[in-house]
Steps between C-alpha positions, in 0.01 A plus 500: 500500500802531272824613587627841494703501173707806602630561920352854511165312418448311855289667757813578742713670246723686570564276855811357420644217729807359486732194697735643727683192557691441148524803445709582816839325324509760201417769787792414669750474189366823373553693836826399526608565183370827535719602796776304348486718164447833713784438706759398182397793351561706750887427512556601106590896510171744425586519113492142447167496726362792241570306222384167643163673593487672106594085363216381724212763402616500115462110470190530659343715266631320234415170610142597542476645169662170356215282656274702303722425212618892482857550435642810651737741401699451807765734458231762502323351784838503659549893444180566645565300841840607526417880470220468805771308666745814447723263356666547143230445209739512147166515287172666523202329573167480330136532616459133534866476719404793689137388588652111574714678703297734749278181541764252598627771753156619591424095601830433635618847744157677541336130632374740857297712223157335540375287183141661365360489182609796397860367537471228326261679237866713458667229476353414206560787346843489566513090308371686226588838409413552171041463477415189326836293536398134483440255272166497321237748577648786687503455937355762741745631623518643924105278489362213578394251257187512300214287465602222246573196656906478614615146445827343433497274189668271260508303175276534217267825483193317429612240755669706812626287817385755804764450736344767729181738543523832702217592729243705251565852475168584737603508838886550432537829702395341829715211436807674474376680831482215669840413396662854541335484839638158614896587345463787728371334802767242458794703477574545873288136608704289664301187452600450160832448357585784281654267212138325505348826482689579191404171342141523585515901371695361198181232402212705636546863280629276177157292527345788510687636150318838568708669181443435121878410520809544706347293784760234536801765504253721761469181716882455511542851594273455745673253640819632493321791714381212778792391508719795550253587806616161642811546448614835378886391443433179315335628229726719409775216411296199344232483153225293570380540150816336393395191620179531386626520157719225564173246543238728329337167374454395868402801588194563299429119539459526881329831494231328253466172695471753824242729340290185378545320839364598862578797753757282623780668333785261667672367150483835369720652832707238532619587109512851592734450781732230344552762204548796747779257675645463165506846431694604823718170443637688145525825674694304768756363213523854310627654827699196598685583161488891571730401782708236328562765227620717711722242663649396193593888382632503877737185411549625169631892609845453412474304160562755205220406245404691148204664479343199298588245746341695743143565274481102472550443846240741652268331244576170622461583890168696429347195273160615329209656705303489264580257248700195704481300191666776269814539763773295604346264762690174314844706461620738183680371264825622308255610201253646759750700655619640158174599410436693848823666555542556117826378406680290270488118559871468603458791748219351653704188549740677631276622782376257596850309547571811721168469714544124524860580653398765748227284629231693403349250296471079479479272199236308499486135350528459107727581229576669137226743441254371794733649737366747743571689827348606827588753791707355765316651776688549796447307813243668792 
């Protein structure tokens, strides 16, 4: 007999197993991270928390569009969060921001809704808003897939590498009944870990692919829903999606070795978690420099700075959300700094002099135009 080329082909699918044994590390590190980021959050004053939670959601959504390879306006998608946060939104949204956004929130503070089909059918709706938005022929949108084959494929037309096969169209309905059933049974079960019911939710409904598109940025909502219901303050401070995008190569590399390979989904969760600890690690570090900015203004109260000095400072202590490469991880330099706080070359100079003087900044090694500068941060 040959082998099942795809896992939702053997006899036992959807069975999963798993080993609980090196998996129970990551469990551990995740857990604790978990409280950890909770409880630093909880000391920053409820605007900073409002705004952490708006960072957190927005670089999700735009994280999961990037692994698609869908660049966002996020400025827009930022206006529509921050309005259903009742926090300031300086420009109006569009449909697309606006239907990112009641998903994202819908996933993330509604997680004791139940999940059915027609939720997720809405969901849909709300990924696209405009009928026929997609790539090629145009999607149904708020359905289920129709009855061409769904595969993922590569390389030359005539010659396509099938990295993966969804189960046939036929049947689909009770499929995802079996799985709305199970996420619902789970919820409350305590003899499985919540972060392994996320992973297994995460594989399970994105092997399925039951849309004609939007299924890997419905699977990470999804997710982000699990997870909230495990931990309802968590969520609301870390992007999982973020790290996704970070190792989007490995990502779709283990999810096509797991969905070629047997109901022993082991490799697959063990990835998940590792990249869920690395997601609550960075939300970890953006508080840990939430505090530290606020330290440093705190040390900093009685220095009289210009409005410019000021600008390039905030932009130093807040780095790049979205962009770390584009900001000022390595330092600013002298030219950097006159291009940001939009003065003449001597003027920036003189700045920085200034800044260097009152200890709010460090040189760093090098010379001549190589020359750059960091935040001192203050002590804890």
């Amino acid at each position: 007999m040959p082998l099942p080329l795809w896992i939702w082909q053997h006899a036992n699918w959807p069975r999963f197993s798993w080993q609980a044994q090196p998996l129970a590390p990551l469990l551990r590190a995740c857990v604790q991270a978990q409280g950890k980021l909770v409880g630093m959050a909880g000391v920053v004053d409820s605007d900073t928390q409002a705004q952490n939670t708006l960072d957190a959601l927005l670089q999700n959504i735009v994280t999961s569009s990037a692994i698609e390879g869908e660049q966002l306006n996020v400025e827009s998608v930022r206006s529509s969060l921050a309005r259903r946060l009742g926090l300031d939104a300086p420009v109006p949204g569009t449909a697309r921001s606006e239907g990112l956004a009641e998903l994202m929130l819908d996933a993330t503070q509604a997680y004791a809704k139940p999940l059915t089909l027609e939720r997720l059918l809405h969901w849909h709706q709300l990924l696209f808003p405009a009928a026929g938005h997609g790539l090629g022929n145009p999607i149904r949108v708020g359905a289920l897939r129709g009855e061409e084959p769904m595969q993922v494929v590569s390389g030359r037309i005539d010659r396509p590498t099938v990295h993966f096969e969804a189960p046939p169209r036929q049947g689909l309905e009770a499929q995802l009944a079996t799985f709305l059933d199970w996420f619902a049974a789970t919820g409350q079960d305590p003899g499985i870990d919540p972060l392994v019911r996320a992973g297994i939710a995460h594989f399970w409904f994105v092997t399925l692919h039951p849309f004609d598109d939007g299924n890997g940025r419905l699977t990470r909502a999804l997710t982000d829903l699990a997870l909230a219901q495990g931990e309802p303050q968590a969520i609301r401070f870390h992007a999982m999606s973020a790290s996704i995008l970070n190792n989007r190569r490995g990502y779709y590399e283990i999810l096509e070795h797991s969905q070629k390979d047997g109901l022993d989904i082991t490799a697959w969760l063990l990835w998940f978690l590792q990249t869920l600890l690395q997601s609550l690690e960075q939300a970890l570090a953006r508080i840990d420099r939430v505090l530290g900015k606020a330290r440093f203004w705190q040390r900093h109260r009685q220095q009289v700075l210009s409005s410019e000095q000021i600008k390039v400072l905030n932009r130093l202590l807040d780095g790049d959300l979205f962009n770390p490469r584009g900001g000022f991880a390595d330092g600013i330099s002298a030219a950097q700094y006159q291009a940001v706080a939009k003065v003449s070359k001597a003027t920036a100079t003189r700045h920085l002099s200034d800044l260097l003087e009152k200890g709010c900044l460090l040189r760093l090694p090098g010379g001549g135009r190589s020359t750059r500068y960091q935040i001192s941060w203050p002590a804890d």
